[in-house]
C-alpha positions as CSV (number, residue, x, y, z in Angstrom):
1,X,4.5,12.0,-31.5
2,X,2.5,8.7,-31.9
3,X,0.1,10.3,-34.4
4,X,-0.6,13.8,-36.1
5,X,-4.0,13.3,-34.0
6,X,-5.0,16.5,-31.0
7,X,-6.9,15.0,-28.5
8,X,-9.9,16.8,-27.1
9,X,-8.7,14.7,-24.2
10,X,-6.6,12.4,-22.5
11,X,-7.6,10.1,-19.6
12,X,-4.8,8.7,-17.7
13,X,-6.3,5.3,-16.2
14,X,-9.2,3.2,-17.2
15,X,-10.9,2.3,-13.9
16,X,-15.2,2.6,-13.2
17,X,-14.3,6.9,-13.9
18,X,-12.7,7.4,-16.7
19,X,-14.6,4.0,-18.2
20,X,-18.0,6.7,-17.1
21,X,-16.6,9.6,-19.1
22,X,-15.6,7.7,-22.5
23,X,-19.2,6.1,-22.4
24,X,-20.1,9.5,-22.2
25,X,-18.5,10.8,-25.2
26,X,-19.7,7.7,-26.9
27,X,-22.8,9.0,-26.6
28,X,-22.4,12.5,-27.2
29,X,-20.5,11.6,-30.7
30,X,-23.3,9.0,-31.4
31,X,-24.9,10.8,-35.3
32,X,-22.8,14.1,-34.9
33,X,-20.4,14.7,-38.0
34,X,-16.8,13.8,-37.8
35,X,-15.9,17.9,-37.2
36,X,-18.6,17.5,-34.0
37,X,-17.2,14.7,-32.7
38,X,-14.8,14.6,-29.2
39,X,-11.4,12.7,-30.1
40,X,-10.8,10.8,-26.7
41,X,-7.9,8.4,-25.8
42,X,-7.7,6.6,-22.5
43,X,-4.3,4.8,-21.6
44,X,-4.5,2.0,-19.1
45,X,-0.9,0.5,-17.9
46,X,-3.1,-3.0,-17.1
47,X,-3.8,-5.2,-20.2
48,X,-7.3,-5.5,-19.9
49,X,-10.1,-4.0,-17.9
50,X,-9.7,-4.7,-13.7
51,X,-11.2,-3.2,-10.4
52,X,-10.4,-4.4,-7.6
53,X,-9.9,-7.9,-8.8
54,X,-8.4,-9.0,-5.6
55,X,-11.5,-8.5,-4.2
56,X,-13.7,-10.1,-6.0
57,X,-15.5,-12.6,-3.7
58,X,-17.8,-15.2,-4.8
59,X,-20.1,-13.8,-2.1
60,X,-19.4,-10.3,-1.8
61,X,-22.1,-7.9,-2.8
62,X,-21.8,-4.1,-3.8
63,X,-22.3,-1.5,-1.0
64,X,-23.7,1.1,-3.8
65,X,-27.1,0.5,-5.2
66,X,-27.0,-0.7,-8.9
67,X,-29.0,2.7,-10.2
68,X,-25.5,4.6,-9.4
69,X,-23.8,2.5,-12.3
70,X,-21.8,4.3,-15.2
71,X,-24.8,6.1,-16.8
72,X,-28.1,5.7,-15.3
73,X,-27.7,9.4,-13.2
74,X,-26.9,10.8,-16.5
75,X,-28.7,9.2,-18.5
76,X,-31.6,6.7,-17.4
77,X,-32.2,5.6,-20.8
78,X,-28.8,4.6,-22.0
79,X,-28.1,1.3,-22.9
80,X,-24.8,1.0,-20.9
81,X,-26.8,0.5,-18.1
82,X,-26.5,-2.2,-15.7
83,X,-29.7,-3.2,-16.3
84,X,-29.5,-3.4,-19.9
85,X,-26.3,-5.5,-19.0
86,X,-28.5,-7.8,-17.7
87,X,-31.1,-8.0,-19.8
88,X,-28.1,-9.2,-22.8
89,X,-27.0,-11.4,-20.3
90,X,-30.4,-13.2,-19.8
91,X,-30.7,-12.5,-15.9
92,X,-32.6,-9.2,-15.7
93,X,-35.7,-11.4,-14.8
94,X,-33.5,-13.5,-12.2
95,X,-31.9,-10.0,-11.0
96,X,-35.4,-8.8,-10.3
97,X,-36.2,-11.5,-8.4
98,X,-33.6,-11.2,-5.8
99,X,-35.8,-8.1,-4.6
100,X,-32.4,-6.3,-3.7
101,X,-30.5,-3.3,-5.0
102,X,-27.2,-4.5,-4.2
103,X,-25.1,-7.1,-7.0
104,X,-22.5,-9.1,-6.5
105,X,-19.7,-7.6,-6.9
106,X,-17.9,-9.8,-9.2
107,X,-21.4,-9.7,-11.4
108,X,-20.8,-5.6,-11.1
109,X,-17.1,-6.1,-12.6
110,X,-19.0,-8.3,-15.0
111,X,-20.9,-5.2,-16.1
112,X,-17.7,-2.8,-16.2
113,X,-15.8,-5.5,-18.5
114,X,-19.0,-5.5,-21.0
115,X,-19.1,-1.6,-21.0
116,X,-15.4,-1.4,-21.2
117,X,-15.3,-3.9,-24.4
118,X,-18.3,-1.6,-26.0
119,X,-16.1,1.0,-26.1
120,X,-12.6,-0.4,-26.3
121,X,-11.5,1.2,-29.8
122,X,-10.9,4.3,-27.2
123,X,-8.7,2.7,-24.6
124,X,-4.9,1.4,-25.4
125,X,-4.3,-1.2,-23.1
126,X,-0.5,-1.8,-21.7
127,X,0.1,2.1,-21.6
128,X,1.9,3.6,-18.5
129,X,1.8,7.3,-18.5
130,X,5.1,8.5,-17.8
131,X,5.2,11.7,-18.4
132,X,2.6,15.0,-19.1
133,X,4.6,17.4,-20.9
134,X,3.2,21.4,-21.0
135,X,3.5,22.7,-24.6
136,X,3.8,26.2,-25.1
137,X,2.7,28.6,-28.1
138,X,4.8,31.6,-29.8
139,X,3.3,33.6,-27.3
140,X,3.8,31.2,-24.1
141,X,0.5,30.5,-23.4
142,X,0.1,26.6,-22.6
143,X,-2.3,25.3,-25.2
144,X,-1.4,21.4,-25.0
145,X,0.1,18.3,-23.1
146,X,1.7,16.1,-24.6
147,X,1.2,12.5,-22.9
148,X,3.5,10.0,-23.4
149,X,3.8,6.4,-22.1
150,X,5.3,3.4,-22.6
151,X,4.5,0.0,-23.9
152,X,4.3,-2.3,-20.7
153,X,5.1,-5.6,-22.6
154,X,8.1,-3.9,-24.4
155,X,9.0,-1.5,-21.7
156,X,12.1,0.3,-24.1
157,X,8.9,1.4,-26.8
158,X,7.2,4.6,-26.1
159,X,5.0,7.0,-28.4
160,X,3.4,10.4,-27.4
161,X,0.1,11.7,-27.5
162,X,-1.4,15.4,-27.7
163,X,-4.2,16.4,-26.6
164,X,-6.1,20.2,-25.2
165,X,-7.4,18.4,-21.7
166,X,-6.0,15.6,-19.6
167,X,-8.3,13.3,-16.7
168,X,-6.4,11.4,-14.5
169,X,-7.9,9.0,-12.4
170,X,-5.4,6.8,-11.3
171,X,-7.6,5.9,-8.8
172,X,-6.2,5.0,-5.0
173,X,-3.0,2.9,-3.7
174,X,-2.7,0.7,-1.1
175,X,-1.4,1.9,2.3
176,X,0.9,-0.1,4.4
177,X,1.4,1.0,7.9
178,X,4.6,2.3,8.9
179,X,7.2,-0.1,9.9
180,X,5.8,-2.9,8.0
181,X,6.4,-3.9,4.5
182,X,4.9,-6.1,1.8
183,X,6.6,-9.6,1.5
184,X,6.0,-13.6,0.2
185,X,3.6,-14.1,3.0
186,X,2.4,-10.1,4.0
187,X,-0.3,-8.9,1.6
188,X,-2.1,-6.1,1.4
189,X,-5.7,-7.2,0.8
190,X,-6.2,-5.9,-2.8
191,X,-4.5,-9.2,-3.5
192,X,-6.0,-11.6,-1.3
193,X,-7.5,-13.6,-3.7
194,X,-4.6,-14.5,-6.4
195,X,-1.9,-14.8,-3.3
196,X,-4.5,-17.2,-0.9
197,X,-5.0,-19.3,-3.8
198,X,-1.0,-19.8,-4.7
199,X,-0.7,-20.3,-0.8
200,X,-3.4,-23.2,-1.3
201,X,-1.6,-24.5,-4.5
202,X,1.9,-24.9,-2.5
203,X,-0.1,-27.9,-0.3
204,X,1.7,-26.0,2.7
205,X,-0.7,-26.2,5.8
206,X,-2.3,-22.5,7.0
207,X,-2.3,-22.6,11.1
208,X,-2.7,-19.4,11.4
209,X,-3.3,-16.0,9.3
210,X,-3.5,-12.4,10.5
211,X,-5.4,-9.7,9.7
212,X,-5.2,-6.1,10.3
213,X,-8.0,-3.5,10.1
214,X,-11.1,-2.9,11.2
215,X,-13.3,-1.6,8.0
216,X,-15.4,-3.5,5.3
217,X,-12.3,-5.4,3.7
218,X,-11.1,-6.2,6.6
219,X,-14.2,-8.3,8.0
220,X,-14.4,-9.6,4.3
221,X,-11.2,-10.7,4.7
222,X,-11.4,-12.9,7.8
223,X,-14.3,-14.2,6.4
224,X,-12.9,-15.1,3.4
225,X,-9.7,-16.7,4.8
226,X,-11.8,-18.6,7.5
227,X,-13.7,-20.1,4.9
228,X,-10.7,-21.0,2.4
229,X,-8.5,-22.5,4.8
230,X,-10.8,-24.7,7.3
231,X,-7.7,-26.0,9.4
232,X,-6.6,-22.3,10.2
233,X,-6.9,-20.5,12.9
234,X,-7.8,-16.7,12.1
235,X,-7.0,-14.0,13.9
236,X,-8.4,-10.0,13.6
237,X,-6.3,-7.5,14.9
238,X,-7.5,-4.2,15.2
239,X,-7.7,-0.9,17.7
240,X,-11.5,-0.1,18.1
241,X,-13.3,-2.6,20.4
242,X,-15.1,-4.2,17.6
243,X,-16.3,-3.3,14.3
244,X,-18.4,-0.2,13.5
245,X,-21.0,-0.6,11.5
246,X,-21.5,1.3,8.3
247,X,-24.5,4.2,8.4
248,X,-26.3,3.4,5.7
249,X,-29.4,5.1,6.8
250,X,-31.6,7.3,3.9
251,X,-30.7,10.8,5.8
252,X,-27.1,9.7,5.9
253,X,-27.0,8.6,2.3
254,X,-27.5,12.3,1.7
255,X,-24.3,12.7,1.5
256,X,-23.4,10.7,-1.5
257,X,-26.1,12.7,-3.5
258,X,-25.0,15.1,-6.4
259,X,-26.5,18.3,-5.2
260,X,-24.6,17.2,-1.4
261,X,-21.4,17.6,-3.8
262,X,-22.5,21.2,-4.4
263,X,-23.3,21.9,-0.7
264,X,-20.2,20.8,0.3
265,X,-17.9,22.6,-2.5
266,X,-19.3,26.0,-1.6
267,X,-19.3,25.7,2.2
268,X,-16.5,27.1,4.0
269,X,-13.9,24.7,5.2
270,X,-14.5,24.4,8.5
271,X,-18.3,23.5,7.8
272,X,-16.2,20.9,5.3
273,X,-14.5,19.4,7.7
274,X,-17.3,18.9,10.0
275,X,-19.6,16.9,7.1
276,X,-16.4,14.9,6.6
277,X,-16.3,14.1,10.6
278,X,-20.0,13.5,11.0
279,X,-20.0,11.1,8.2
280,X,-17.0,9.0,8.2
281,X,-19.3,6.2,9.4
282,X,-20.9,5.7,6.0
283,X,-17.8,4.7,4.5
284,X,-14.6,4.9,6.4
285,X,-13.5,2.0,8.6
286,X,-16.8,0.3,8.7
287,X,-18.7,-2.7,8.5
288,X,-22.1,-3.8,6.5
289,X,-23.9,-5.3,9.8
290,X,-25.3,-8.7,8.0
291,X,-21.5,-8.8,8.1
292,X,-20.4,-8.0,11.5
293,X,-23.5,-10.5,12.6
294,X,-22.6,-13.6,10.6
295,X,-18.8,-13.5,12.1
296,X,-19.9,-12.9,15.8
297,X,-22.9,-15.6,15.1
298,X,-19.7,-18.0,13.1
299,X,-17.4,-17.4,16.2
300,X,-20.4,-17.9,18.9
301,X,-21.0,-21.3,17.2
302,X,-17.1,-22.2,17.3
303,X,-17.3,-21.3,21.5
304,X,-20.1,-23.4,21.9
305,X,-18.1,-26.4,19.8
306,X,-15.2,-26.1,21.7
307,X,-12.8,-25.0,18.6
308,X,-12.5,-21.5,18.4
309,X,-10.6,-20.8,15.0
310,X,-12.1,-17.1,14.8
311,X,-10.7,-14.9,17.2
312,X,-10.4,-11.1,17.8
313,X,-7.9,-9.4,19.4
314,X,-9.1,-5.8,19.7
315,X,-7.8,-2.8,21.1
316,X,-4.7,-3.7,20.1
317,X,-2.3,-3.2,17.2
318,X,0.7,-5.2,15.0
319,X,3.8,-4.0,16.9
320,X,6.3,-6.0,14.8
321,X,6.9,-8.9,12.0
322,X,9.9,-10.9,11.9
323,X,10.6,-14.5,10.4
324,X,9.2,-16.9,12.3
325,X,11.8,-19.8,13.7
326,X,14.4,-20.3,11.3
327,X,13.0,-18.3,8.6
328,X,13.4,-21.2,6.0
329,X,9.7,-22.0,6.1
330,X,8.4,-18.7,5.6
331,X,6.4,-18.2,8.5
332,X,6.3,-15.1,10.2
333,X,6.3,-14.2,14.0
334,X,3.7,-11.6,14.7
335,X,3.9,-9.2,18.0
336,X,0.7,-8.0,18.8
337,X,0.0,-5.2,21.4
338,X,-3.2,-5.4,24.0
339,X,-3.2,-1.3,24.2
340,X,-5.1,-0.8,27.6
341,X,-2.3,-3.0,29.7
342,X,0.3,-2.6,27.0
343,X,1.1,-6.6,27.2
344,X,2.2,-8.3,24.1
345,X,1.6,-11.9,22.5
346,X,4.0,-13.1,19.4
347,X,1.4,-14.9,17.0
348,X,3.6,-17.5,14.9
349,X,1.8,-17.4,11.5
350,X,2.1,-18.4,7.8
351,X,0.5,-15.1,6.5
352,X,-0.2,-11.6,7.3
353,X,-2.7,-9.6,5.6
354,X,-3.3,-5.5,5.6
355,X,-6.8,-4.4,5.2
356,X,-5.4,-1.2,6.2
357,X,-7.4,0.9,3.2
358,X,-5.7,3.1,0.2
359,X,-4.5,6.7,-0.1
360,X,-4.0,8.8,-3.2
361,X,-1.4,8.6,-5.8
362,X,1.3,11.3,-5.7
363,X,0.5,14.0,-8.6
364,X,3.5,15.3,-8.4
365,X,5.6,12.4,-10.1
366,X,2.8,11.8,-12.5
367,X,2.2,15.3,-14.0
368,X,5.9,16.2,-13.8
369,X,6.5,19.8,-15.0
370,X,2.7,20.1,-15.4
371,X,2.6,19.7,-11.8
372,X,3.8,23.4,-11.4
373,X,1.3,25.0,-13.2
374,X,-1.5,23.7,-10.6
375,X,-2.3,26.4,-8.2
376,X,-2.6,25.3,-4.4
377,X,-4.6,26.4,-1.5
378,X,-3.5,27.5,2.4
379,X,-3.4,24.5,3.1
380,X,-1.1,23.0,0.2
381,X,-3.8,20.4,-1.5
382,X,-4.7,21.2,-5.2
383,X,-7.5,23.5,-5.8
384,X,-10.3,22.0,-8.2
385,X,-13.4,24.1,-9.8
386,X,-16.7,22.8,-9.1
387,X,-16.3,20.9,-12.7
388,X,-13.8,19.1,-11.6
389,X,-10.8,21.0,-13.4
390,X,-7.9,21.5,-12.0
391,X,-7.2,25.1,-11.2
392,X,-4.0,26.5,-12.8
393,X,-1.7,29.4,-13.7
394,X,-3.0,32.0,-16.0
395,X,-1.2,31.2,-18.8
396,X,-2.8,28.0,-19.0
397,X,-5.6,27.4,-21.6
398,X,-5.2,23.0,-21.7
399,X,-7.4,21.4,-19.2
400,X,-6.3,19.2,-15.9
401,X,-9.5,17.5,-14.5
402,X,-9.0,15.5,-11.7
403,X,-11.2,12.0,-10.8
404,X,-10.6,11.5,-7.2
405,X,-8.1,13.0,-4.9
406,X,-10.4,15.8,-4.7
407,X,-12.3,14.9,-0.9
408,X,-10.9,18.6,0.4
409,X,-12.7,20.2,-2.8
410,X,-15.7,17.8,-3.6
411,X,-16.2,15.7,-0.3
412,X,-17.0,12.0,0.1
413,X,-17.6,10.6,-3.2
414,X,-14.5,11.8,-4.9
415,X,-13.1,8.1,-4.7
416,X,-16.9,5.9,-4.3
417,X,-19.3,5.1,-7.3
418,X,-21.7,7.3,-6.1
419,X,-21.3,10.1,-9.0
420,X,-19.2,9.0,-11.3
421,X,-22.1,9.2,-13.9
422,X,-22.8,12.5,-13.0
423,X,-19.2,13.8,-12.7
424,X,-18.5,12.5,-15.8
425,X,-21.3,14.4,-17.3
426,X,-19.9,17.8,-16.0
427,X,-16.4,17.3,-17.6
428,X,-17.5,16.0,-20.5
429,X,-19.8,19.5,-20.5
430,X,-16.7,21.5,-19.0
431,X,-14.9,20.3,-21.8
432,X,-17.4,20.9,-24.7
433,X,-17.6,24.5,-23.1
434,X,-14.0,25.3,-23.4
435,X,-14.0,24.0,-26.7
436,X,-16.3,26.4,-27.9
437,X,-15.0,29.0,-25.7
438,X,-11.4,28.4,-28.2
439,X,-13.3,28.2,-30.9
């Protein structure tokens, strides 16, 4: 054990969730006496705070408004707000002005590394989980997990931690199609940013870069590699017919509300499935439309100059990626499928990138043994209570809350910004209820 220390609870990963919920037991421990108080730890295998810093384009704005930040649904007048971030940082007049809801997103990562710092003494830092442990009393009953990770930076040190409740939120991994495979010059586009600029640093010329996928990274990728490599030509491969663009209407945006959550949970799951079908266009595979705009108005303009470097090959898909020539150059040689006719074109390029989205992380090989004690529905997906805990055998008294991976159960916003202030409000209160429940 690292420490004689129970944990009221655990949370496995630090991104924008669990970061909600240990600003929420800041606050909720804020005056009470030290028997009151909620003993949290959060273990983060990264050595500082990070979201999606791939991503983080000078230009690139948030696609959430800034009231849906860490606290402001649970608590308007906290002072981990993004507005009060701004007002410390001396641009809440100059925010204002802008007359929009929707930061920059590196100034909105900005805001997470401030709250994050506010509340650091809960996180350790360079701590993979490896393993979640059930432990058992005399009479069987499982009334703790213990946690225990290792020490990235000294990978043979580990220590254990107990606690009565665990939340993961591991948040997503990236998906790469089948049949290709990341390599020096194939990214996946959650690390465009740190691999285009050691591309740029090697002085090797970009003639040409690929890009599959047809959703909001994807455009932002093209339009980030058009504009960071002038000499390149830039090609978007994808299978619609040309981008969709995101519905981002008031009606809609229903269904990122909290009380849409509880709709959703208590309808049957064919009704379930329908809402998820109906509303895919408000986040899956889409396109802000300033967006799709500026790259048909950039590759209009190129037409009318007589150098096209932005081109689109739609309807069509990546059928294969081999070394281009020789091999000793690392260029790559890039089929690409038309799928009306069924004709192919090999691309010779110097880098491939997948904006081909994320899927969840694989519970299984996280929680271990734990893993067993999660009860499952028909149709094999983990069933979650309405406050987010996981729902297990009956033997079980420790908690499993889960912060994403939960679409089946909760619907869109299990893996979006939308509520993580409120749904870190109802575990926090799920877990303050059990604990007076044992108590």
């Amino acid at each position: 054990m690292g420490s004689d220390v129970v944990h009221d609870i655990i949370g496995i990963g630090f991104g924008p969730s669990n970061l909600a919920l240990s600003i929420a037991v800041e606050e909720h421990n804020a005056g009470l006496a030290a028997d009151s108080r909620l003993n949290a730890l959060f273990l983060e295998r990264q050595p500082r705070f990070g979201w999606h810093r791939g991503m983080l384009i000078d230009d690139a704005t948030m696609q959430v408004s800034f009231l849906k930040d860490l606290v402001t649904l649970r608590n308007p007048t906290s002072d981990y707000s993004f507005l009060c971030f701004l007002r410390e940082q001396g641009r809440l007049i100059d925010f204002l002005n802008q007359k929009t809801l929707f930061p920059l997103r590196m100034e909105f990562h900005e805001y997470f590394e401030w709250a994050a710092a506010r509340v650091g003494h809960q996180v350790s830092y360079g701590s993979e989980v490896i393993a979640v442990d059930p432990v058992r009393d005399d009479a069987g009953r499982v009334t703790f997990f213990d946690v225990t990770c290792r020490d990235t930076a000294r990978p043979a040190t580990a220590v254990t931690h107990r606690t009565r409740n665990i939340s993961v939120a591991m948040g997503l991994e990236p998906h790469v199609p089948p049949g290709l495979e990341l390599a020096e010059r194939v990214w996946h586009n959650s690390e465009l940013i740190p691999r285009a600029e050691q591309l740029a640093a090697t002085g090797a010329p970009v003639r040409r870069a690929v890009v599959l996928g047809a959703g909001q990274s994807a455009a932002e990728t093209v339009d980030y590699l058009h504009r960071t490599f002038p000499d390149a030509e830039v090609c978007s491969v994808f299978a619609k017919y040309g981008y969709t663009p995101a519905d981002d209407s008031p009606f809609a945006n229903r269904i990122f509300d909290p009380e849409a959550v509880d709709v959703y949970f208590s309808a049957p799951s064919a009704v379930k499935q329908s809402l998820l079908d109906y509303h895919r266009s408000t986040n899956y595979s889409v396109v802000d439309m300033d967006l799709i705009e500026s790259l048909y108005a950039t590759t209009y303009r190129e037409k009318v100059a007589g150098r096209e470097r932005l081109r689109f090959l739609n309807v069509s898909r990546v059928r294969d990626v081999a070394p281009g020539g020789d091999g000793a150059d690392g260029g790559l040689d890039i089929t690409v499928e038309f799928l009306p006719t069924g004709d192919q074109q090999t691309l010779p390029a110097d880098v491939l990138v997948l904006a081909t989205g994320y899927r969840p992380r694989d519970l299984t090989a996280l929680l271990g043994d734990a893993a067993k004690l999660c009860l499952k529905d028909d149709g094999d997906a983990i069933r979650v209570g309405r406050d987010h805990r996981v729902e297990t055998a009956p033997e079980v008294a420790a908690g499993i809350y889960l912060q994403g991976g939960t679409e089946h159960t909760h619907g869109l916003t299990s893996t979006l910004l939308s509520t993580v202030a409120v749904r870190a409000q109802e575990i926090h209160r799920s877990v303050l209820a059990d604990r007076a429940t044992a108590t």
